[in-house]
PyMOL commands that place a pseudoatom at each C-alpha (Angstrom):
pseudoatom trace, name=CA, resn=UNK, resi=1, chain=A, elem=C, hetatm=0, pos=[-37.420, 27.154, -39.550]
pseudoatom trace, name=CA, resn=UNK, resi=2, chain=A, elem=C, hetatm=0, pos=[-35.533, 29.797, -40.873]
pseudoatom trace, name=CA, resn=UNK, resi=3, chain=A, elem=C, hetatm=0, pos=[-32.128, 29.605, -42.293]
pseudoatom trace, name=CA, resn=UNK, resi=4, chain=A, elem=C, hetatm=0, pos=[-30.187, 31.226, -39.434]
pseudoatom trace, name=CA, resn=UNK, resi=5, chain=A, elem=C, hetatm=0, pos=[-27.899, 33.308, -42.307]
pseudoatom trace, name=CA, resn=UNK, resi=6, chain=A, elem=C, hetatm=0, pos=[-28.842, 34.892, -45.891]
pseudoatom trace, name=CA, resn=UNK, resi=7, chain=A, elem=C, hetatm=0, pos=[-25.244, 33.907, -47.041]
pseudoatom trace, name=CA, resn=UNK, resi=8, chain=A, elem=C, hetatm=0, pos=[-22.231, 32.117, -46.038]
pseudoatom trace, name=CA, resn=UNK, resi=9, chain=A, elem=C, hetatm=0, pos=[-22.206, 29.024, -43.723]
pseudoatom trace, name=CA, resn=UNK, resi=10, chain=A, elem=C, hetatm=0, pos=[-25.737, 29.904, -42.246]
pseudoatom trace, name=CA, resn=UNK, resi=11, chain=A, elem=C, hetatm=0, pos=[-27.928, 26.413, -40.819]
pseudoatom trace, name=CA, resn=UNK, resi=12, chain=A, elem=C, hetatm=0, pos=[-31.445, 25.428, -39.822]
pseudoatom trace, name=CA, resn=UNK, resi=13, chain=A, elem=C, hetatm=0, pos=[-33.134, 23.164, -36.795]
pseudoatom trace, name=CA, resn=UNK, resi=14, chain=A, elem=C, hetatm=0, pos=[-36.171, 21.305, -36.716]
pseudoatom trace, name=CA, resn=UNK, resi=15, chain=A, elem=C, hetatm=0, pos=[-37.787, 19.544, -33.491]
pseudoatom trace, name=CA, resn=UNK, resi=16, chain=A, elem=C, hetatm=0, pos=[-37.655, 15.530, -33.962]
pseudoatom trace, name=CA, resn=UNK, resi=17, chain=A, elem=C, hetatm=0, pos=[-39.282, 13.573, -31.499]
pseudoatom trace, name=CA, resn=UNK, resi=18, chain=A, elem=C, hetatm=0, pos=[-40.858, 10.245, -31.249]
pseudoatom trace, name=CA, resn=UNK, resi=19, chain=A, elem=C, hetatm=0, pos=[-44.267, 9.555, -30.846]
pseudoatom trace, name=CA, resn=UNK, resi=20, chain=A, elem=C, hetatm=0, pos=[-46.519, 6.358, -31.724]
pseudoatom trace, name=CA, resn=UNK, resi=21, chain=A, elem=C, hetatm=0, pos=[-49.283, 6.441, -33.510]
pseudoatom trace, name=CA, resn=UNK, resi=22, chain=A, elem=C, hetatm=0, pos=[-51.565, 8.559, -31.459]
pseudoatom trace, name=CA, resn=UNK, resi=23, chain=A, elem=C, hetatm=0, pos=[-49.357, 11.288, -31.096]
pseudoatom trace, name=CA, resn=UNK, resi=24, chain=A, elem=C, hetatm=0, pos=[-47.984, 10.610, -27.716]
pseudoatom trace, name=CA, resn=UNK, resi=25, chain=A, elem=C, hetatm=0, pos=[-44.490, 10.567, -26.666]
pseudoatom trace, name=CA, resn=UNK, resi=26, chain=A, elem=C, hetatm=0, pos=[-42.577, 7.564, -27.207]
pseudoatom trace, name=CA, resn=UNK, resi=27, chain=A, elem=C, hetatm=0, pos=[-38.931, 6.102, -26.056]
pseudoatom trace, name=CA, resn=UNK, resi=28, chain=A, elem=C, hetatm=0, pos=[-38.891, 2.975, -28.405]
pseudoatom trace, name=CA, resn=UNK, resi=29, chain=A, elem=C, hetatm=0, pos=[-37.818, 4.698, -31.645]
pseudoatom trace, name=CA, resn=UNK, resi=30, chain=A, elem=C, hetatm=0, pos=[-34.716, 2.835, -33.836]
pseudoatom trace, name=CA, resn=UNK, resi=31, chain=A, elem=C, hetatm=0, pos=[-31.731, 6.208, -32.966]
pseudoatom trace, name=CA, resn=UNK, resi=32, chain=A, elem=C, hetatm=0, pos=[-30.520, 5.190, -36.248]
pseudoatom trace, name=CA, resn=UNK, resi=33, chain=A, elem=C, hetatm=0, pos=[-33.186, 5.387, -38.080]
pseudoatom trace, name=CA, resn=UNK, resi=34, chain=A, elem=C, hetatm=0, pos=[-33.715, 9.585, -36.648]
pseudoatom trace, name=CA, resn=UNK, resi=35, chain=A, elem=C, hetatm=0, pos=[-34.066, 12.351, -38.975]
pseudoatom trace, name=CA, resn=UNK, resi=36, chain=A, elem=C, hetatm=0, pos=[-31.721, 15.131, -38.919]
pseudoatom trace, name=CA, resn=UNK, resi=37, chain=A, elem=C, hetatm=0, pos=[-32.282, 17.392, -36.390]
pseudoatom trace, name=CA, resn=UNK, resi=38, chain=A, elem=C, hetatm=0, pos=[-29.971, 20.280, -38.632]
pseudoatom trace, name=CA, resn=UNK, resi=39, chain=A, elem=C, hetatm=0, pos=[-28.853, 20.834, -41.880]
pseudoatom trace, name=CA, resn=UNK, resi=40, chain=A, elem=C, hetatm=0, pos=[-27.144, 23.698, -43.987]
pseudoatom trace, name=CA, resn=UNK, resi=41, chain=A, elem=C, hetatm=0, pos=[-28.691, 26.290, -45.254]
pseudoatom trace, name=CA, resn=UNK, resi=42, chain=A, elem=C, hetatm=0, pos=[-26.133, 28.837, -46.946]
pseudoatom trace, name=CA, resn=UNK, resi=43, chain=A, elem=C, hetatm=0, pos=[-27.073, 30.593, -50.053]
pseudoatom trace, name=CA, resn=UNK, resi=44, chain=A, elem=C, hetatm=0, pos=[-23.368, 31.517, -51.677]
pseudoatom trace, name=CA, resn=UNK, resi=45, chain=A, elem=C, hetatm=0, pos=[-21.068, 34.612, -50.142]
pseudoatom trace, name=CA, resn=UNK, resi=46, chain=A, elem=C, hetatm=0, pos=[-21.693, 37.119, -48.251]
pseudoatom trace, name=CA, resn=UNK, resi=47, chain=A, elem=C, hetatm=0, pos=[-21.789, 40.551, -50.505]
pseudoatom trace, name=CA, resn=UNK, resi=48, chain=A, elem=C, hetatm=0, pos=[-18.237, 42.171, -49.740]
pseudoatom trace, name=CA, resn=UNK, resi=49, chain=A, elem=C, hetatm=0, pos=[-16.856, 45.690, -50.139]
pseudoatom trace, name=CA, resn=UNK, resi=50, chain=A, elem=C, hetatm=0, pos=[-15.279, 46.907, -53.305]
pseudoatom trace, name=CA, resn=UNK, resi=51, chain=A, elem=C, hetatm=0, pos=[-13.415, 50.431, -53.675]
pseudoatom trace, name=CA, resn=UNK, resi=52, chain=A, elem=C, hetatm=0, pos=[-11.209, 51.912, -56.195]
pseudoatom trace, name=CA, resn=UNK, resi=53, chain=A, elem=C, hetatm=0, pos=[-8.242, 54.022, -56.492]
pseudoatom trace, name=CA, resn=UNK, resi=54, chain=A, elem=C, hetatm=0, pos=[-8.009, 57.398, -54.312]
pseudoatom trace, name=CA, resn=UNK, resi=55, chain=A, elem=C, hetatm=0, pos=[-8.451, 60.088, -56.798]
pseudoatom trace, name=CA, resn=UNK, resi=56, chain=A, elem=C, hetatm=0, pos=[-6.496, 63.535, -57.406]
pseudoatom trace, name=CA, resn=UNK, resi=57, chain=A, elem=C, hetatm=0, pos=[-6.884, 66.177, -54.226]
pseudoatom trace, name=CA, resn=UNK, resi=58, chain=A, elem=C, hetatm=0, pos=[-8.875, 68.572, -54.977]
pseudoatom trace, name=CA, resn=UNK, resi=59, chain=A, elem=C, hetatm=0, pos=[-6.652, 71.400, -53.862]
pseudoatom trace, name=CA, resn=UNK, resi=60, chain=A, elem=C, hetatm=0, pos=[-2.602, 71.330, -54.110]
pseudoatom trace, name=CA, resn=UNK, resi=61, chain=A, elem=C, hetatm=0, pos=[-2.267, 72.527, -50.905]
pseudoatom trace, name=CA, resn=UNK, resi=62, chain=A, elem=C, hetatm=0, pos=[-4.308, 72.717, -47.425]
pseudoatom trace, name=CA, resn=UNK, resi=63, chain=A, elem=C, hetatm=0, pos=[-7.381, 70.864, -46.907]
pseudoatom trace, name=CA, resn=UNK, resi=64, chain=A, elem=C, hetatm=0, pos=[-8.421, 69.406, -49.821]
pseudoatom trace, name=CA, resn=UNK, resi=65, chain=A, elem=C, hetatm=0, pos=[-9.742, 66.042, -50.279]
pseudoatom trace, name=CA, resn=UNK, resi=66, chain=A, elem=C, hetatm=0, pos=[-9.613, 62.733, -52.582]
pseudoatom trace, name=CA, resn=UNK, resi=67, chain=A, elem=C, hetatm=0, pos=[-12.488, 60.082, -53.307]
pseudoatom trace, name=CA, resn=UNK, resi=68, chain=A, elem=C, hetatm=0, pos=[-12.913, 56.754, -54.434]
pseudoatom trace, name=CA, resn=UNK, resi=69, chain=A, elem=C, hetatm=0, pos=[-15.717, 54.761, -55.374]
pseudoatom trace, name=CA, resn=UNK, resi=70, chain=A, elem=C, hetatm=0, pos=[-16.777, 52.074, -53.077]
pseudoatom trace, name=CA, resn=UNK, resi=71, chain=A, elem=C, hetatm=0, pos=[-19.825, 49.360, -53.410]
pseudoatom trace, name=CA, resn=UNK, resi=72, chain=A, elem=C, hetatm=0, pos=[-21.764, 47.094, -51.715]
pseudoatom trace, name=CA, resn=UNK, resi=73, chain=A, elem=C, hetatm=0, pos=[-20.836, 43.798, -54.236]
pseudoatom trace, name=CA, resn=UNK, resi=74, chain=A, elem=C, hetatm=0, pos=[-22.435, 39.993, -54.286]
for i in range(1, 74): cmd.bond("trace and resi %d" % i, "trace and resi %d" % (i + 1))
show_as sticks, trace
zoom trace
């Protein structure tokens, strides 16, 4: 199945039953010998925000504004 995250602490699940040789359900299976039913699946950090410094206003007085840059970063 899927990996239930593209970053950061995601997981997948399979099915694991027991069955004998024909396919059909079975209750006689050795517990410790069962697959894992999950595992993890994470594929490094999430991306995260970065932003610079406000910049000058544009006006010294009344309504002016100020920028920064901001990104989307891995």
């Amino acid at each position: 199945l899927q990996c239930s995250s593209t970053c950061a602490g995601g997981f997948q699940r399979r099915v694991v039953v027991c069955q004998d040789e024909n396919g059909y359900t079975a209750s006689d299976c050795d517990e410790k010998a069962k697959p894992a039913e999950q595992r993890s699946c994470e594929s490094g950090p999430c991306p995260q925000w970065a932003y610079g410094n406000w910049g000058e206003c544009t006006k010294p007085c009344g309504a002016g504004t100020r920028t920064r840059l901001v990104v989307c970063q891995r």
